[in-house]
C-alpha positions as CSV (number, residue, x, y, z in Angstrom):
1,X,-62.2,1.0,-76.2
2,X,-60.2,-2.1,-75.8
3,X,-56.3,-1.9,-73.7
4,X,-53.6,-2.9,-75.6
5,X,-51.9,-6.6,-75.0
6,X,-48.6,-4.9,-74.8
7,X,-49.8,-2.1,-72.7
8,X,-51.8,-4.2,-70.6
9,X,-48.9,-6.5,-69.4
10,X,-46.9,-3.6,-68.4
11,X,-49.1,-2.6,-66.0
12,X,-49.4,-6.2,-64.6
13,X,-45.8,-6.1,-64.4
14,X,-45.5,-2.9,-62.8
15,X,-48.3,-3.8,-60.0
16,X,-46.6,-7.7,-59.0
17,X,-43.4,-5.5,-58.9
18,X,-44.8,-3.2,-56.3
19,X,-46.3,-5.4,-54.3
20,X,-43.2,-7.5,-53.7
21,X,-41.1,-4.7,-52.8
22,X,-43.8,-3.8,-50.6
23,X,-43.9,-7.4,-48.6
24,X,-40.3,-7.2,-48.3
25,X,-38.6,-6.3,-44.5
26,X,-37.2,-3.0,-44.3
27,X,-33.3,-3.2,-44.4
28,X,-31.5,-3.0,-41.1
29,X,-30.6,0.3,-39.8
30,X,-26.6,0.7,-38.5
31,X,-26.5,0.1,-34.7
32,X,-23.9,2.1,-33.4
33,X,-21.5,0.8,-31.0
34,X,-22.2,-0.1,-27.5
35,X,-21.0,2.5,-24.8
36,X,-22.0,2.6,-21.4
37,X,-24.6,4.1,-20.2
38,X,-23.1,6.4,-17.5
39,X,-20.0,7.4,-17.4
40,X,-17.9,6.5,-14.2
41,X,-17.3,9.7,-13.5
42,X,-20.7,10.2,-13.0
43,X,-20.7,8.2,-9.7
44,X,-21.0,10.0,-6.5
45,X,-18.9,9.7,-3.5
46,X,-20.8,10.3,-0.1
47,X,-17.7,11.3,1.8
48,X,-13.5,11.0,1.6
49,X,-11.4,13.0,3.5
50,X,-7.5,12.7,2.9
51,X,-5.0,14.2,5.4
52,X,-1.6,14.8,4.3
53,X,-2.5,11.5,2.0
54,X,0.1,10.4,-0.9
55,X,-1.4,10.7,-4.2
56,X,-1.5,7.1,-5.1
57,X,-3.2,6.1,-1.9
58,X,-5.8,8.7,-2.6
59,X,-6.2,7.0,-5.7
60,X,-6.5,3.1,-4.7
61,X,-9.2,4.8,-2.4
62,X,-11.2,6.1,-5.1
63,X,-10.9,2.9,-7.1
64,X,-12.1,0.8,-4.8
65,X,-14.9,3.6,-4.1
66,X,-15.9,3.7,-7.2
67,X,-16.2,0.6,-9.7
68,X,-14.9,1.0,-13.1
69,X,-12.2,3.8,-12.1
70,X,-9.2,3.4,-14.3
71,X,-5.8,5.7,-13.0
72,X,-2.1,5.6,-14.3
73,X,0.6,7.6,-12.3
74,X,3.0,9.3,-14.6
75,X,6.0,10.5,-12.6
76,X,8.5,12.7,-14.2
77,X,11.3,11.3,-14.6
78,X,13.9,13.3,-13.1
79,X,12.4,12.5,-9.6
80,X,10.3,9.2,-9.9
81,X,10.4,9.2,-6.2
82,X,7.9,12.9,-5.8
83,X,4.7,12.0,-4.4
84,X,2.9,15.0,-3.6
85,X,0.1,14.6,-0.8
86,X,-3.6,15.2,-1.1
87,X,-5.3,17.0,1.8
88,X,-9.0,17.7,1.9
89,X,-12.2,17.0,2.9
90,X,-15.4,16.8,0.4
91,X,-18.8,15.5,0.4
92,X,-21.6,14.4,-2.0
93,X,-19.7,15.3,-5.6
94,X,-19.7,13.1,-8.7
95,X,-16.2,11.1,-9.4
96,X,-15.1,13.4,-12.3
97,X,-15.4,16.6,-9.7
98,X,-13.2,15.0,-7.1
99,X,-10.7,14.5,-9.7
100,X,-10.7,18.1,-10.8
101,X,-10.6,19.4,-7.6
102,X,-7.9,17.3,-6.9
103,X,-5.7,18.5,-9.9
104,X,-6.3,22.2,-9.4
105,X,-5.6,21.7,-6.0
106,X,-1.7,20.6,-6.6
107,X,0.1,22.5,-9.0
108,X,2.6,20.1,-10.0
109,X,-0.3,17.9,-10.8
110,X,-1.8,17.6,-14.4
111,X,-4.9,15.0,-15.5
112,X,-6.1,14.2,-18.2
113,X,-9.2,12.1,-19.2
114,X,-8.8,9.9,-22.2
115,X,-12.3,8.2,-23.3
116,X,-13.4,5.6,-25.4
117,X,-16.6,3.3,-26.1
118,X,-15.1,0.8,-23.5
119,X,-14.6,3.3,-20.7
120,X,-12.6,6.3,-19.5
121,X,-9.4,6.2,-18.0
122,X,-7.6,9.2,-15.7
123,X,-4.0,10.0,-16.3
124,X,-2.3,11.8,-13.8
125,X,1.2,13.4,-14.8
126,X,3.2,14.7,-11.6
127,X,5.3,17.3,-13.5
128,X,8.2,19.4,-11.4
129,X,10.4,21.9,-12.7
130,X,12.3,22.4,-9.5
131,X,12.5,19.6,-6.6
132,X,12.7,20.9,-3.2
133,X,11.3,24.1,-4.0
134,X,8.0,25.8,-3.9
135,X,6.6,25.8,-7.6
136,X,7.0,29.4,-9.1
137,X,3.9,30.0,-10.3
138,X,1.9,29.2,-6.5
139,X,2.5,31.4,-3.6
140,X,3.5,29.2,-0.8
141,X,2.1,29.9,2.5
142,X,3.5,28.4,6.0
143,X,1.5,25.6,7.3
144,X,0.9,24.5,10.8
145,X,0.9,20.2,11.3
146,X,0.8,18.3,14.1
147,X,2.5,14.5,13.9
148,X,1.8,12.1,16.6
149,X,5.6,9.9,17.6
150,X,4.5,7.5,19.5
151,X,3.8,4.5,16.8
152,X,7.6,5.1,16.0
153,X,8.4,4.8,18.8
154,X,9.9,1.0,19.8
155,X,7.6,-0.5,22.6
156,X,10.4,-1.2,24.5
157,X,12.3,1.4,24.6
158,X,13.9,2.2,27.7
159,X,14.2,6.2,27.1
160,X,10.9,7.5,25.1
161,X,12.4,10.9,25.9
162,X,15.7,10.2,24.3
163,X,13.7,8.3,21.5
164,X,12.0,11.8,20.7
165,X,14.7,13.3,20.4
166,X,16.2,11.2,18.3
167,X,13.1,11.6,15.6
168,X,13.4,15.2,15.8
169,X,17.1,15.2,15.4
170,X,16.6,13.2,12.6
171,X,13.8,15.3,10.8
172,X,16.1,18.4,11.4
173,X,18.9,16.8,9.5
174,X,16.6,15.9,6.7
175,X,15.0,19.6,6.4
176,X,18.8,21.1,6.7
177,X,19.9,18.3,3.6
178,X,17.4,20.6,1.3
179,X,19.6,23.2,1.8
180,X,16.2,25.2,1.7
181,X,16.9,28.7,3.1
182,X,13.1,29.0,3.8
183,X,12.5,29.4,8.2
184,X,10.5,27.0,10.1
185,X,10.0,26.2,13.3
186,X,9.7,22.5,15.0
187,X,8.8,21.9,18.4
188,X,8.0,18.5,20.1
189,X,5.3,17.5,23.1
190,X,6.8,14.9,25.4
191,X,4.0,14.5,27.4
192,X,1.7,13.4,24.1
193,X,4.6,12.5,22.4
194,X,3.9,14.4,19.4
195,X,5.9,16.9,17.1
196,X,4.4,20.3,15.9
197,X,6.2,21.8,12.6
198,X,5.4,25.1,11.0
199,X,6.8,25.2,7.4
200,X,6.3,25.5,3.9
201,X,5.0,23.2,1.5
202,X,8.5,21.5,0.3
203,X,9.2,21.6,3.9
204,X,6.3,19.2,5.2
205,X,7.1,16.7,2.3
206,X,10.6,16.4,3.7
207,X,8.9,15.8,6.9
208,X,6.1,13.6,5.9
209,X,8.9,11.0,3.9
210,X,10.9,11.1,7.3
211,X,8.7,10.5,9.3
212,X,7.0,7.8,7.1
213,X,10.7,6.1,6.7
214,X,10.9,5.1,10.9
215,X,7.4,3.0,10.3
216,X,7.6,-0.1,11.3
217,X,7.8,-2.9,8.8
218,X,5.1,-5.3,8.7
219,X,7.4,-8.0,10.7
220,X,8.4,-5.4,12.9
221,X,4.9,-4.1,13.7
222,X,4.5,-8.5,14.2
223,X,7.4,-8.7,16.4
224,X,6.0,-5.7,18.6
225,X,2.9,-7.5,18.8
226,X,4.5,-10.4,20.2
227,X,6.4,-8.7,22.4
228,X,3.5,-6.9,23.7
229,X,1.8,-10.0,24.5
230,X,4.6,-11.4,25.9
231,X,5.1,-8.5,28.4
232,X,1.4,-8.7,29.3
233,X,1.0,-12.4,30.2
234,X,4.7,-11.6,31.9
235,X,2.9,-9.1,33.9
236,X,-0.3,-11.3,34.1
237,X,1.9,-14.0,36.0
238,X,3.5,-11.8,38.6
239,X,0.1,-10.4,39.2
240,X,-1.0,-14.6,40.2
241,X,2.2,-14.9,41.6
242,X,1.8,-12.0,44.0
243,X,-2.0,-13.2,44.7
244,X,-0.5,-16.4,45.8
245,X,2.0,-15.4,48.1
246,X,-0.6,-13.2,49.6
247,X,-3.1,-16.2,49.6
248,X,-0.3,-18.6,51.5
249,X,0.8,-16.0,53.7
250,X,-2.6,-15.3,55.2
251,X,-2.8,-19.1,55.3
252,X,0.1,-19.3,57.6
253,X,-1.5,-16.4,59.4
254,X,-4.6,-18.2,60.0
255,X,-2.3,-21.6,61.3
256,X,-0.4,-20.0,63.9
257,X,-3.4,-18.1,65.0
258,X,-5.2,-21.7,65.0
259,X,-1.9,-23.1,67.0
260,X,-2.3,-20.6,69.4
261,X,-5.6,-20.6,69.7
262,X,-5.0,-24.7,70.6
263,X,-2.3,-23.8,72.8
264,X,-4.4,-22.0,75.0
265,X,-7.1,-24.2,74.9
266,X,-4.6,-27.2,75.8
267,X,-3.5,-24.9,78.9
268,X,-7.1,-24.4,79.8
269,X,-7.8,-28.0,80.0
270,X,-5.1,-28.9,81.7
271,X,-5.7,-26.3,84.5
272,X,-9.3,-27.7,84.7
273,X,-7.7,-31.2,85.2
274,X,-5.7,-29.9,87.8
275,X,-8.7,-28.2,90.1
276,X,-10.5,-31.5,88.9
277,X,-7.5,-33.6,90.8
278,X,-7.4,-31.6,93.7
279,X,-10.8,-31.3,94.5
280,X,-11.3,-35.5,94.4
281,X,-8.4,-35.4,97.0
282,X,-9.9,-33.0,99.3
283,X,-13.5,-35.5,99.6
């Protein structure tokens, strides 16, 4: 039985039509967008340790630690000068742990992570409800520190005991301008010329921005410097002067005892010169 013409061509038509679509590339799938592969908080820190460190010195550390770490201080801003201080010690723990740690660790600290397909970036929000006072919902426990005086102390001052004094004088009137009721106790070392405080934790920060205020200034830290080296190659110079003296001292020690020595020999001869003399008048 014969095809139809009509039917026929269909079926052509049908079979071109299915082999075009079938030698045509596939349509391009949706790439989604690019976002790093690892996440910086992901990157692990060997070692830190921070002792009685301000908060945005811990973080500078960690961002120059760790590549790609993004942080933004938010200080409250009834006291945009509250710092509070970071003291630990840790060892082989990703970024993001640190930073956890680190906001559990101070309760007036909050931080938040905010991500996006270019990168993550911490927020830290120092949050107070009362300055100068421990927070309410932490138990605050007495802490033992030990501060060592002696880079506050001037080079070239003539009274170092009179200079500690003065330090702890002045730490005693910044404790006592909290009007905190809470005891501590504050003893200084003269001998290592250090200062031993036992207080609580709104305590020590009244301490640590004391002490921290009678650092030297960069120009004043140069000045010292020069000073120093002034004083040395001072004391450098009386050390050749004193050599020197010595040195022309026993020179003039050595003449005299080489005059005398000349002296005696001069006497000699001339006594031999005498006998000589008497003995040609006696032939």
């Amino acid at each position: 039985m014969k095809t139809p013409p009509t039917l026929l061509a269909v079926v052509l038509a049908a079979t071109v039509s299915s082999l075009c679509l079938a030698q045509q590339p596939p349509p391009p799938t949706a790439q989604s967008p690019s976002r790093p592969s690892s996440s910086v908080g992901d990157h692990l820190v060997k070692e830190l340790a921070f002792n009685q460190t301000p908060l945005d010195d811990v973080l500078r550390s960690l961002e120059s630690e760790c590549p790609g770490f993004q942080a933004v201080i938010v200080h409250d801003p009834r006291f945009p000068d509250f710092n509070p201080v970071v003291d630990m010690s840790l060892k082989n723990l990703p970024l993001s742990q640190i930073l956890e740690v680190i906001g559990k660790s101070l309760p007036e600290l909050r931080v938040d992570k905010v991500s996006s397909n270019k990168g993550d970036v911490w927020i830290f929000r120092i949050q107070r409800s009362n300055y100068g006072q421990p927070t309410s919902n932490v138990t605050a426990q007495p802490t033992v520190m030990v501060y060592r005086l002696t880079p506050l102390i001037r080079a070239n001052a003539a009274d170092r005991s009179k200079a500690l004094n003065d330090i702890l004088s002045l730490v005693q009137a910044a404790l006592e301008a909290m009007g905190s009721n809470q005891p501590s106790l504050m003893k200084v070392h003269a001998a290592t010329e250090t200062l031993i405080f036992r207080g609580f934790p709104n305590q020590l920060e009244a301490v640590n921005r004391t002490l921290r205020a009678l650092e030297p200034t960069p120009d004043e830290t140069a000045r010292s410097r020069e000073l120093d080296q002034a004083r040395n190659k001072t004391t450098s110079l009386y050390g050749e002067m004193d050599q020197l003296q010595r040195s022309l001292e026993q020179a003039r020690k050595e003449a005299a005892d080489a005059r005398q020595r000349m002296l005696q020999q001069t006497e000699e001869i001339e006594k031999l010169q005498a006998r000589l003399r008497s003995l040609e008048k006696s032939r």
